[in-house]
BATOR-630925 format. One record per residue: chain; residue in three letters; x, y, z of N, C-alpha, C in turn. Coordinates in steps of 0.2 Angstrom, whole numbers, padded with zeros to 4 digits. Atoms other than C-alpha are relative to their C-alpha. Example, Ala and Ser with C-alpha at 12.3 -4.5 7.8 and 13.67 -1.06 7.14 Angstrom:
REM residues 2
NODE   chaine   residu    n.c1    n.c2    n.c3   ca.c1   ca.c2   ca.c3    c.c1    c.c2    c.c3
NODE        A      Ala    0004   -0006    0000    0062   -0022    0039    0004    0006    0000
NODE        A      Ser   -0004   -0006   -0001    0068   -0005    0036   -0004    0005    0003
//
This chain:
REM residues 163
NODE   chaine   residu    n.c1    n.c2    n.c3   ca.c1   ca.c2   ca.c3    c.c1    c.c2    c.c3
NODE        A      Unk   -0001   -0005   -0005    0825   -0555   -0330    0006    0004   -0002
NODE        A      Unk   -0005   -0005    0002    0835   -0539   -0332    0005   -0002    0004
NODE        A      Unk   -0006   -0001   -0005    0855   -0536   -0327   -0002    0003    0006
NODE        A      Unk   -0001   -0003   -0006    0857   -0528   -0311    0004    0005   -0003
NODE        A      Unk   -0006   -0009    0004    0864   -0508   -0318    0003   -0001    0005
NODE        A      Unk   -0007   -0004   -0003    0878   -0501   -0315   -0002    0007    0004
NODE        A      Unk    0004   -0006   -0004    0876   -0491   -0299    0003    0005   -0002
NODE        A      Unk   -0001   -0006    0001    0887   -0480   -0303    0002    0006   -0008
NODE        A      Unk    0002   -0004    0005    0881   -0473   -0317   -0004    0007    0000
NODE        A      Unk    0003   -0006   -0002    0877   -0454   -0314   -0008    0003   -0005
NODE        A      Unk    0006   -0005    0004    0860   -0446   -0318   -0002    0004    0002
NODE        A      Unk    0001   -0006    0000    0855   -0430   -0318   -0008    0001    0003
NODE        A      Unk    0009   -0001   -0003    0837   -0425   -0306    0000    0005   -0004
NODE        A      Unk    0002   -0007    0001    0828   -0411   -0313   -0001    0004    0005
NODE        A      Unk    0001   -0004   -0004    0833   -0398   -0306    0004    0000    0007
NODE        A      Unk   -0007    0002   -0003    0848   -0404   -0296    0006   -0004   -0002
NODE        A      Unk   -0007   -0001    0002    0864   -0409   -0296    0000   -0007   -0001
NODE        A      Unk   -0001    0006    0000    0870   -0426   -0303    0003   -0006    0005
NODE        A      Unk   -0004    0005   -0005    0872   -0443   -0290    0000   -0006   -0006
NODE        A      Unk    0002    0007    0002    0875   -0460   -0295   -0006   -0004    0002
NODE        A      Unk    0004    0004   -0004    0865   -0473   -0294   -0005   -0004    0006
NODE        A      Unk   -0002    0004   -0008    0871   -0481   -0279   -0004    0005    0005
NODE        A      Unk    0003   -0005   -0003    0864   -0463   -0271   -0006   -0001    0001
NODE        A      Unk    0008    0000    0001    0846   -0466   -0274   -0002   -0005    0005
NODE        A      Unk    0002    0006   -0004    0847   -0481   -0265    0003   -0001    0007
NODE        A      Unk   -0001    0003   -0007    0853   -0479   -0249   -0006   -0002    0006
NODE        A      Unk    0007   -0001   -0004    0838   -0477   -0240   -0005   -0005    0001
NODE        A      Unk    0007    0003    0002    0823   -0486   -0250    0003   -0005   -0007
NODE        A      Unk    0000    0004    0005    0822   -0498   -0264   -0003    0006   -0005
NODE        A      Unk    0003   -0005    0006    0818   -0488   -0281   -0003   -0004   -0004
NODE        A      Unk    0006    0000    0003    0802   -0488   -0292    0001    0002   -0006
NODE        A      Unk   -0001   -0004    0003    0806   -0481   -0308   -0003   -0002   -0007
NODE        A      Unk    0003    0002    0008    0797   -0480   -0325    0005    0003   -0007
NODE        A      Unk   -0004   -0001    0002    0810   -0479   -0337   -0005    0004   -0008
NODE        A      Unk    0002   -0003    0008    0804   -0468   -0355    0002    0004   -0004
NODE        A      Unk   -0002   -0003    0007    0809   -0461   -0372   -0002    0004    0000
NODE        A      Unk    0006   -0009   -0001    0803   -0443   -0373    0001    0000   -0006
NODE        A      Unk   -0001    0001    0009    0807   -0448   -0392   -0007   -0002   -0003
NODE        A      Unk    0005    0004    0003    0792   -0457   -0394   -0007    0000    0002
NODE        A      Unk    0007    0000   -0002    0774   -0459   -0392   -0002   -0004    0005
NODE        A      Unk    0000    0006   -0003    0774   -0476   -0386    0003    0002    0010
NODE        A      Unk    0000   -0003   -0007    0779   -0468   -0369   -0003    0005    0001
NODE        A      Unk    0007   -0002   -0001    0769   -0455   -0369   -0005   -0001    0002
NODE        A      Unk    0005    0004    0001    0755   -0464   -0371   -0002   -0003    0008
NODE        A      Unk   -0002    0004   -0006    0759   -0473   -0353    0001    0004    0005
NODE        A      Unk   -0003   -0005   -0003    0763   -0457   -0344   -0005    0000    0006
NODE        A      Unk    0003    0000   -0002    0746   -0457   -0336    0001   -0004    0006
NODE        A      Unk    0003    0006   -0001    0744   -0475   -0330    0007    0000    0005
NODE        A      Unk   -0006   -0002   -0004    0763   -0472   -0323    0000    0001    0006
NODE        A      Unk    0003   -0005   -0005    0759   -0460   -0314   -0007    0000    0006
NODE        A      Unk    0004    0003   -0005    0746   -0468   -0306    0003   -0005    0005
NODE        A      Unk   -0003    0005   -0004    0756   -0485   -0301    0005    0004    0005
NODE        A      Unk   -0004   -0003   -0004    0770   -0473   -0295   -0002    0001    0006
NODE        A      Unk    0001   -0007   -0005    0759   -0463   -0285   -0003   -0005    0007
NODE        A      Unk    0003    0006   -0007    0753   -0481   -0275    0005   -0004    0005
NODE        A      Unk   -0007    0003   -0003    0771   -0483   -0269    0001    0007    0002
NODE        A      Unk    0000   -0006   -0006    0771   -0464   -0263    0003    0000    0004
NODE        A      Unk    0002    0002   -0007    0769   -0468   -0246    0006   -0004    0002
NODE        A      Unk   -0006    0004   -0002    0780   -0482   -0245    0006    0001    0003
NODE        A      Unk   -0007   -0002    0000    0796   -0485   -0241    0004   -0004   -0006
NODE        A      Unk   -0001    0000    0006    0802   -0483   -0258   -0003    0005   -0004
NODE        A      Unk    0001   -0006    0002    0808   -0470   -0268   -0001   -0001   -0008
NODE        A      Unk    0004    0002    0007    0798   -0468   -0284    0003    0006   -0005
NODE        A      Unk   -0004   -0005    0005    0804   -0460   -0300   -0001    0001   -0006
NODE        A      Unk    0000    0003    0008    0803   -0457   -0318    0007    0001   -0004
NODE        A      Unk   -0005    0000    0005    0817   -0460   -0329    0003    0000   -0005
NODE        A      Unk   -0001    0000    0008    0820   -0452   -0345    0005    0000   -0004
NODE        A      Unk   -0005    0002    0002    0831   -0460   -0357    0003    0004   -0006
NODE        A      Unk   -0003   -0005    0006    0842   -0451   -0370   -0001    0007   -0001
NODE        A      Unk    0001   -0006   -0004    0840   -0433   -0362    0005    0001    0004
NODE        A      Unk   -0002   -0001   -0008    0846   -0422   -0352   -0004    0004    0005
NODE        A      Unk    0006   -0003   -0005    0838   -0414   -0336   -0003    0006   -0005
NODE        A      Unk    0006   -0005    0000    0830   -0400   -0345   -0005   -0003   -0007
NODE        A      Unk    0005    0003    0005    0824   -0410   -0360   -0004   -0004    0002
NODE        A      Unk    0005    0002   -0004    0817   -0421   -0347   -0004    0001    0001
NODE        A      Unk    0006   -0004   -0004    0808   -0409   -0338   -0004    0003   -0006
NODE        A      Unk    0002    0000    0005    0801   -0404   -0354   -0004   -0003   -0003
NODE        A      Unk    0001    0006    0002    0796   -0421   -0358   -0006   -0001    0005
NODE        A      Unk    0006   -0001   -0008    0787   -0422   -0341   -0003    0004    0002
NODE        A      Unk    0004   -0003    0000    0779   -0407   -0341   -0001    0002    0008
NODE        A      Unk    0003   -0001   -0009    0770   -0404   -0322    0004   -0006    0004
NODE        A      Unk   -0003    0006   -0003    0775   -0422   -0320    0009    0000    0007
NODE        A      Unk   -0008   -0003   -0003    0794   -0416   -0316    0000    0002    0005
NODE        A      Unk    0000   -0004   -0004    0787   -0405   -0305   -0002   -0004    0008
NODE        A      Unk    0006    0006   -0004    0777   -0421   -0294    0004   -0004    0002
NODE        A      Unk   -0002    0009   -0001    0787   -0436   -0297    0007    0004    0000
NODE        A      Unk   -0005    0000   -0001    0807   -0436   -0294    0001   -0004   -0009
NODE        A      Unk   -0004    0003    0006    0815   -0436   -0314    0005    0000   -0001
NODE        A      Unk   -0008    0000    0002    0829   -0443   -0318    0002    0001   -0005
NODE        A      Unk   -0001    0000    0005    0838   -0439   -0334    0005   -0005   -0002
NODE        A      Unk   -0006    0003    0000    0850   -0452   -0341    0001    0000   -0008
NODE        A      Unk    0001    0000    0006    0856   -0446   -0356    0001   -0003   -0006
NODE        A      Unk   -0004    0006    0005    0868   -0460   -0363   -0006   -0007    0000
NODE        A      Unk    0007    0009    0000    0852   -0474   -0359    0004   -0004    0005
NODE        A      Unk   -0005    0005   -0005    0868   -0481   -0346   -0006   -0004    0004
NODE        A      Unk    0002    0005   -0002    0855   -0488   -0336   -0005   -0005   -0003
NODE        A      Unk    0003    0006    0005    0845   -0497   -0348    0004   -0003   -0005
NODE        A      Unk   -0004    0006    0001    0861   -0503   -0356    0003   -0004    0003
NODE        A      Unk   -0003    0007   -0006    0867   -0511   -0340   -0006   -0004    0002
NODE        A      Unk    0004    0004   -0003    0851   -0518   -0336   -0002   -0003   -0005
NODE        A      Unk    0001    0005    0007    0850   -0525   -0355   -0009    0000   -0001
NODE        A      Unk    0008   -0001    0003    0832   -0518   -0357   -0001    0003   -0008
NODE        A      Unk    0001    0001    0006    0826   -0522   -0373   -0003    0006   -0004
NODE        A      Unk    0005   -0004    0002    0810   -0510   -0374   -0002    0004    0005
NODE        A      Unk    0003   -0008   -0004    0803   -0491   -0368   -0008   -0001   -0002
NODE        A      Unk   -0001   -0001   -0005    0793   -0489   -0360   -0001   -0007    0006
NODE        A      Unk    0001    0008   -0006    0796   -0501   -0342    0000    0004    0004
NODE        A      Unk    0000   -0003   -0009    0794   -0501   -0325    0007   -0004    0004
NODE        A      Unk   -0005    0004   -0001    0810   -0507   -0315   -0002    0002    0009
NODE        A      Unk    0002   -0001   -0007    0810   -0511   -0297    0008   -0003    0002
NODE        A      Unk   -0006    0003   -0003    0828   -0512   -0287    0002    0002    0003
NODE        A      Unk   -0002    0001   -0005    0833   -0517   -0273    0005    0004    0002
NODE        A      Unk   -0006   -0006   -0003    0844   -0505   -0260    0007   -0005   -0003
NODE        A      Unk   -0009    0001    0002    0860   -0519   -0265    0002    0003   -0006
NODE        A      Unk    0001    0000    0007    0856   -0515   -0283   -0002   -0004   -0003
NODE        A      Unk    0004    0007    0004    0848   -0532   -0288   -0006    0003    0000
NODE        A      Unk    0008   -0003    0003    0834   -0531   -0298   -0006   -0005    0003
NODE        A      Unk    0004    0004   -0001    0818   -0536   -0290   -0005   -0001   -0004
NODE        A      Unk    0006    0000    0005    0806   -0533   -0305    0000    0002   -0005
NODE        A      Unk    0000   -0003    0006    0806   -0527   -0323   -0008   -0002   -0004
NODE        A      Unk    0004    0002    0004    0794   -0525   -0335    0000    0005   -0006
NODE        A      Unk   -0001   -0003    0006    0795   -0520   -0352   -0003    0002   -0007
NODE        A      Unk    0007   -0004    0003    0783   -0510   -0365   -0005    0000    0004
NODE        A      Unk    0004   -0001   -0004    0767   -0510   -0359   -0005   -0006   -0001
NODE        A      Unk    0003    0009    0000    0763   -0529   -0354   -0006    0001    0007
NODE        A      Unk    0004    0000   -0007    0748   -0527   -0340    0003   -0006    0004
NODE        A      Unk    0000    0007   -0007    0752   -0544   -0331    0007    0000    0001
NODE        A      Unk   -0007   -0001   -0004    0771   -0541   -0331    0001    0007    0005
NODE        A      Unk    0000   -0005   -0004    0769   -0524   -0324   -0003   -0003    0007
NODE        A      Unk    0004    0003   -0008    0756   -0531   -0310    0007   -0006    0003
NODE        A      Unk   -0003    0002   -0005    0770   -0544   -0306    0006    0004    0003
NODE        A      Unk   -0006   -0003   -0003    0785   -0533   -0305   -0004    0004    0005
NODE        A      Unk    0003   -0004   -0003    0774   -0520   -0295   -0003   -0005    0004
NODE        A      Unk    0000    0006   -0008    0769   -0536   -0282    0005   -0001    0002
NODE        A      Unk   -0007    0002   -0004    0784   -0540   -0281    0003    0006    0005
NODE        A      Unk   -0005   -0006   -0008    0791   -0523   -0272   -0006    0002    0005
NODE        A      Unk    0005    0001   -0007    0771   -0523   -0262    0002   -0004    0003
NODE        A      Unk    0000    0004   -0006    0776   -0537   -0255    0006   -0001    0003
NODE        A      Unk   -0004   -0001   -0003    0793   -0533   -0251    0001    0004    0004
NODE        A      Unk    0005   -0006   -0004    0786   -0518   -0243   -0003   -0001    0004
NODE        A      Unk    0007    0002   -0004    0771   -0525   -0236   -0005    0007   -0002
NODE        A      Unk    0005   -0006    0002    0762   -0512   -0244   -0005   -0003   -0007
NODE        A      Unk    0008    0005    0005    0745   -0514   -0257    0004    0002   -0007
NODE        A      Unk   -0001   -0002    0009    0746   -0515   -0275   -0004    0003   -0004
NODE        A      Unk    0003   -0003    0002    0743   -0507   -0285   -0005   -0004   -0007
NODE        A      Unk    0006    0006    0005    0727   -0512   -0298    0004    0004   -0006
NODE        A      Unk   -0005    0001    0007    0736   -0516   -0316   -0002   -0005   -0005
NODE        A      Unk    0002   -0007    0002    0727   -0513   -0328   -0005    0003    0002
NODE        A      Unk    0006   -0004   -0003    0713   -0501   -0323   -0003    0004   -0004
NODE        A      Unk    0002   -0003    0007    0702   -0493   -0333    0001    0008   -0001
NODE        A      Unk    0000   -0006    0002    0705   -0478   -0342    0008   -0003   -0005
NODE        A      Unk   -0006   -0002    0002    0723   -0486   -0345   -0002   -0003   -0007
NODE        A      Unk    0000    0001    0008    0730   -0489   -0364   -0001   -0011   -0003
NODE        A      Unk   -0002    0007    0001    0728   -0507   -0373    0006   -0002   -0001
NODE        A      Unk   -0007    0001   -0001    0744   -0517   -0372    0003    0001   -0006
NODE        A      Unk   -0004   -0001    0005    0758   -0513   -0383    0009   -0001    0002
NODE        A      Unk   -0006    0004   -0001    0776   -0519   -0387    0005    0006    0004
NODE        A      Unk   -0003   -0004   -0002    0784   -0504   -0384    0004    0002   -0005
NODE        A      Unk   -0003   -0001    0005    0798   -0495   -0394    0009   -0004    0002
NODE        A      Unk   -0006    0003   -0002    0819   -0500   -0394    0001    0004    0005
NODE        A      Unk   -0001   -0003   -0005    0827   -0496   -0377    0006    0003   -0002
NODE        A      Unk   -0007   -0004    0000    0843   -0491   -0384   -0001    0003   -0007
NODE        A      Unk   -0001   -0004    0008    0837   -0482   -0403   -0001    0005    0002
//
C-alpha cells in the first residue's frame, strides 16, 4: 500500500494557477492516473485511462491526470486534446509520487478527501487497477469500471517512478 502524499505539495493545472494538494480535495475524493510524458510505457495506457477515468466522471469524485516530471505546458503537450477533457495536473518535481513511495509509471491512485490512500496501482497490473478502481465505486456507490476491456494494452511492469 502506498504513503498517504504530502497534501501540500503544489501542482500546477493546465492552464491555471498552482493549489496544493489538500485543494483538490475538498469536495470529492480524487482519481488520478499518474504518468511520465518521458516514456512510452505511459503512453501506451493513455487510452484505457481515459476510459477508467471517464467511469468516475459523473461521480462524486474528481478525476484527473497527473503528469510527472513536467511542467503545465510540457503536460499539456503530453496530453494533447486530453488536457483539454480531463483536469491535468503537472508535478514537476515527481513530489507526489515521492511522498506516496510509488515505485512505478504509469498508476492509478485513488485518495480519500483526509488524504489517505484508498487505492493504488502501479504500471499496468489489470487486477490491481480493477481493485483500486472498486475500491473508490464502492466508496461512492457508483459502477465499475470494466478492467481490462478489450482493445486495452497487455500487462506490463511499467517504467521508474522517480527516473
Amino acid at each position: 500500500m502506498a504513503n498517504a502524499p504530502d497534501l501540500t505539495t503544489e501542482l500546477q493545472p493546465v492552464g491555471g494557477d498552482p493549489r496544493p494538494l489538500e485543494e483538490l480535495l475538498t469536495t470529492f475524493p480524487l482519481a488520478a492516473v499518474v504518468v511520465d510524458p518521458y516514456t512510452h510505457e505511459s503512453s501506451w495506457l493513455l487510452d484505457t485511462a481515459r476510459r477508467i477515468l471517464g467511469v468516475f466522471r459523473g461521480a462524486d469524485v474528481r478525476v484527473a491526470f497527473l503528469v510527472a516530471g513536467t511542467d503545465a505546458e510540457g503536460a499539456a503537450s503530453f496530453m494533447g486534446p486530453l488536457a483539454d477533457e480531463t483536469l491535468t495536473l503537472a508535478d514537476p518535481d515527481r513530489s507526489v509520487a515521492r511522498s506516496m513511495g510509488l515505485d512505478s509509471l504509469p498508476a492509478f491512485i485513488a485518495i480519500r478527501q483526509d488524504g489517505s490512500v484508498l487505492g493504488t496501482a502501479e504500471g499496468w497490473d489489470p487486477a490491481a487497477w480493477r481493485d483500486a478502481a472498486a475500491a473508490l465505486a464502492d466508496m461512492t456507490s457508483w459502477s465499475r469500471p470494466e478492467i481490462p476491456a478489450a482493445g486495452d494494452p497487455a500487462p506490463y511492469a511499467g517504467t521508474a517512478a522517480l527516473g
